[in-house]
C-alpha positions in Angstrom: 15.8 5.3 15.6 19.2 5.5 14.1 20.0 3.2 11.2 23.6 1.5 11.0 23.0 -0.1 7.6 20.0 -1.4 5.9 19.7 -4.6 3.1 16.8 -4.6 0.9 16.2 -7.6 -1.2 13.7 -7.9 -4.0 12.4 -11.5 -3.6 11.8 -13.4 -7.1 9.3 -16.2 -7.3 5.9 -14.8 -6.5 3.8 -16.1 -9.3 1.0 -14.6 -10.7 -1.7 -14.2 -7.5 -5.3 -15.4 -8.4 -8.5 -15.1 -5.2 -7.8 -17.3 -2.5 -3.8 -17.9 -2.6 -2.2 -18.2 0.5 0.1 -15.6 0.5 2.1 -16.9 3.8 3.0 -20.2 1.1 3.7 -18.2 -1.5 5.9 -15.6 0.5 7.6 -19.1 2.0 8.1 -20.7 -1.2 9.7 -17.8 -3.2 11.8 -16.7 0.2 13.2 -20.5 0.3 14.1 -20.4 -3.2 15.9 -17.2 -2.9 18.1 -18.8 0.0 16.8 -16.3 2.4 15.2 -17.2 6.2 13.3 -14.7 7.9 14.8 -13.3 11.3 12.8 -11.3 14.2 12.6 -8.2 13.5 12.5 -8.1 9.8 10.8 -6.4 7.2 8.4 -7.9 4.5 7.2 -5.2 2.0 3.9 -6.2 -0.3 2.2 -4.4 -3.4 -1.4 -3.9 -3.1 -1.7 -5.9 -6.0 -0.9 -9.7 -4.7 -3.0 -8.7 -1.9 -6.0 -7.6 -3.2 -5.8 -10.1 -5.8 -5.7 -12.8 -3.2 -8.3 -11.3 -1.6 -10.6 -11.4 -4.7 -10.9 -7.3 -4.7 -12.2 -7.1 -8.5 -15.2 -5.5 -9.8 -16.3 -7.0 -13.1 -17.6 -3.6 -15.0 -20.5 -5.6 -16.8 -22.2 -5.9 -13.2 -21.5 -2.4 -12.4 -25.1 0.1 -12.8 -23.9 3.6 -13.0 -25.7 6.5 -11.5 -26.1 9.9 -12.2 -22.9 11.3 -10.0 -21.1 8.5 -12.1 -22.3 9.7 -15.9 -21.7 13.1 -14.7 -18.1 12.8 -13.3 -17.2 10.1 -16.3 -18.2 13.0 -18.9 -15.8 15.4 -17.3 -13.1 13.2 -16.8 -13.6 11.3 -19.7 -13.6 8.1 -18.1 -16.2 5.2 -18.6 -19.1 5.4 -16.1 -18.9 2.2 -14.8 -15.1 2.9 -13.6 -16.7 6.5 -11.9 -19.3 4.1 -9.9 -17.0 1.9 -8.8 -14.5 4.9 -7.6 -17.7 6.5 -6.1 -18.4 3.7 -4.2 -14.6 3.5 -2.9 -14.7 6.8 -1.8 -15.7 9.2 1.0 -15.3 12.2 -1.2 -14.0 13.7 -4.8 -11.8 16.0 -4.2 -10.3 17.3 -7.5 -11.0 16.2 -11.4 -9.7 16.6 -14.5 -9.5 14.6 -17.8 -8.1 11.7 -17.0 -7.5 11.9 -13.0 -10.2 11.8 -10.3 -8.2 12.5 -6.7 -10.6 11.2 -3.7 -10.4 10.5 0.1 -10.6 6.8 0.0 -13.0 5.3 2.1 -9.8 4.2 4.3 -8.8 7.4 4.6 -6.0 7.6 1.9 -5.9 10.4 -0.4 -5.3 9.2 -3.9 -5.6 8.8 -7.7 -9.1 6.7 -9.2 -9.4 5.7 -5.4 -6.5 2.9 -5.6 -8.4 1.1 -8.6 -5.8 -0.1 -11.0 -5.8 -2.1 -14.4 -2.2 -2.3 -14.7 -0.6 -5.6 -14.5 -3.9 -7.6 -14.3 -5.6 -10.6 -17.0 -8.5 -9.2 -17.9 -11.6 -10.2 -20.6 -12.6 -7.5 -23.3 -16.0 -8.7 -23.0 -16.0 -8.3 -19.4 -13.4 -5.6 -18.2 -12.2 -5.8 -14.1 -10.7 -2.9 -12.1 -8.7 -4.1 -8.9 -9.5 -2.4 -5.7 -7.5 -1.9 -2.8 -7.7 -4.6 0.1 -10.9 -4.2 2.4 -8.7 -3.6 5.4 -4.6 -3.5 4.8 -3.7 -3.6 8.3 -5.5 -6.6 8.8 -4.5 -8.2 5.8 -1.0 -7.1 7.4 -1.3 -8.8 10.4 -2.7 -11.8 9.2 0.1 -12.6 7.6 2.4 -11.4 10.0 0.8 -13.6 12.2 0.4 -16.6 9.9 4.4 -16.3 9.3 4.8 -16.3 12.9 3.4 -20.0 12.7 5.1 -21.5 10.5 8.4 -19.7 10.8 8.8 -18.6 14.7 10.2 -15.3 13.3 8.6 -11.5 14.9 8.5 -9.8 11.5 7.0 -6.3 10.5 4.6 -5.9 7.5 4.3 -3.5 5.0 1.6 -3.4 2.1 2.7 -0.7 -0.1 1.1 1.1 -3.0 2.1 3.8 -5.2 0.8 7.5 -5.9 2.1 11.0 -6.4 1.9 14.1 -4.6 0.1 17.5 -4.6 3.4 19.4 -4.2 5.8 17.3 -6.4 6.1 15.3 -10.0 6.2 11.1 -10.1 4.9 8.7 -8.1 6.1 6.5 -5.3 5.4 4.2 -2.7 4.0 4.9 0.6 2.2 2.2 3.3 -1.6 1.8 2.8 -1.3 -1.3 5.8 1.8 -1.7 8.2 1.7 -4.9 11.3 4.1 -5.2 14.1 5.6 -1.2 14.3 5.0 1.8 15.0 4.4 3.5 11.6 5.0 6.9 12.4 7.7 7.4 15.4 7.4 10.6 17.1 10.6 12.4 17.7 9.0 15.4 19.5 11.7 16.7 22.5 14.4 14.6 21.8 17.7 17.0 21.0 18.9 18.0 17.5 23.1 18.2 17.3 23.5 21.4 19.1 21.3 20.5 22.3 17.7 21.9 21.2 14.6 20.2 21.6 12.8 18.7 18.2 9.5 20.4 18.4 7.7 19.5 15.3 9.6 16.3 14.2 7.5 13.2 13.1 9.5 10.7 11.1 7.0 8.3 8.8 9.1 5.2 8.5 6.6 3.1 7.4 6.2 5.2 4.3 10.2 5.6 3.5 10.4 1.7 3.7 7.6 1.1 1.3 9.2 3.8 -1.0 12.6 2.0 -0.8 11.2 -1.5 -1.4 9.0 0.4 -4.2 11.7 1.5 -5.6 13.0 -2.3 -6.2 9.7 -3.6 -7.0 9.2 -0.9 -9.8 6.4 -0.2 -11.8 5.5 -2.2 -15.0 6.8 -5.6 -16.2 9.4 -6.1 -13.3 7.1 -8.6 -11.4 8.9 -8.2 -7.7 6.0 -7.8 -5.7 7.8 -9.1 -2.6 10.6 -6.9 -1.3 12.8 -7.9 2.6 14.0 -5.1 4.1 16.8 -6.3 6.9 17.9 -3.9 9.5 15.5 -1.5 10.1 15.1 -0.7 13.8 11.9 -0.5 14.1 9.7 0.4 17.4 7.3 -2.4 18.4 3.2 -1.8 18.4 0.2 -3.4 17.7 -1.4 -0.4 15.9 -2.0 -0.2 12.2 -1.1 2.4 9.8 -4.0 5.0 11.0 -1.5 7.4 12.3 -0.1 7.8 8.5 -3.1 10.0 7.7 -3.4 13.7 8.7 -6.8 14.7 10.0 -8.5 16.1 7.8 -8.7 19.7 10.2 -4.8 19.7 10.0 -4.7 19.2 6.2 -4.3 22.5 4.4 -4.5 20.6 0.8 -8.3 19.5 1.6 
């Protein structure tokens, strides 16, 4: 749908997340003390990170027993064995190496870097190492907080949990939606008319991902500390499905 004009707001106050937050309080608080009240049809964008970490989504690499797929991959990447095991276990399939960079199908059906697993921006002990893993199930992580906001605010908002990653085909990273609640995440745009009259035929427009890149985009990626971005504006068509329609099957996927 056409957009007339679109506000993004990078929402300050989000402290640092630690397993078993409430993130509807903590989105609340730092929304009140930014003077800003949610309205229907709003757009809250989340990084993975407060999520997962609210969610208690760490693997502690003392506990971690790596196999032999794990010594074997950590030797050619040159990675510690532990970290493969974990991304082995995240993951439906390894689908390129190198030194340094494991790309797999997520178990979720992403395609991406170390499977998600981050150790950026996260308190950890030398003695006992943690990775961060992506949320068990974003869209429901979405939509329990769409629906706990619902509560407590009487406002119809849209979620986005966002995470970053690059691309086969182009240099940099940025954001795109690993859970969306309350829209339709891809709107198809298949025989509506272009300018001169002619039908669309191939057109599919992923708005849930250009959001999440825009609010990405004011989040940023190292010491900013914005994990909470609210997108106002955005015309968004309502549905209750999730974010499943972001991934390409695999059969129509000519980089797989």
């Amino acid at each position: 749908m056409t957009q007339g004009a679109l506000t993004l707001h990078a929402v300050p106050g989000i402290p640092l997340v630690e397993p078993g937050d409430d993130l509807c309080a903590l989105t609340l608080s730092a929304l009140n003390q930014a003077n800003l009240a949610l309205q229907n049809g709003d757009v809250l964008v989340l990084a993975q990170k407060i999520v997962s970490k609210a969610e208690g989504r760490y693997a502690f690499l003392n506990d971690v027993e790596p196999g032999p797929e794990a010594h074997a991959l950590a030797l050619e990447c040159d990675k510690d064995p532990r970290h493969m095991e974990v991304l082995l276990r995240e993951s439906r399939a390894v689908l390129r190496r190198r030194p340094g960079v494991v790309i797999v199908e997520h178990k979720l059906g992403y395609v991406h870097a170390n499977a998600g697993i981050d150790r950026s921006n996260i308190l950890s002990d030398d003695s006992n190492p943690r990775l961060l893993l992506l949320p068990e199930n974003p869209d429901a992580s979405a939509q329990r907080l769409r629906e706990a906001l619902a509560v407590k605010t009487g406002a119809q908002v849209n979620i986005i949990i966002n995470d970053s990653a690059g691309r086969a085909w182009r240099n940099g990273s940025l954001g795109f939606a690993i859970g969306t609640a309350g829209f339709e995440p891809v709107e198809n745009r298949i025989g509506e008319q272009d300018l001169f009259g002619r039908a669309l035929e191939i057109t599919e427009v992923a708005v849930a991902d250009e959001l999440a890149a825009a609010a990405s985009f004011l989040m940023g990626q190292g010491s900013e500390a914005m994990p909470l971005v609210l997108v106002r504006g955005a015309k968004l068509r309502p549905s209750n499905d999730g974010s499943a329609s972001l991934i390409r099957d695999r059969d129509r996927d000519m980089f797989r």
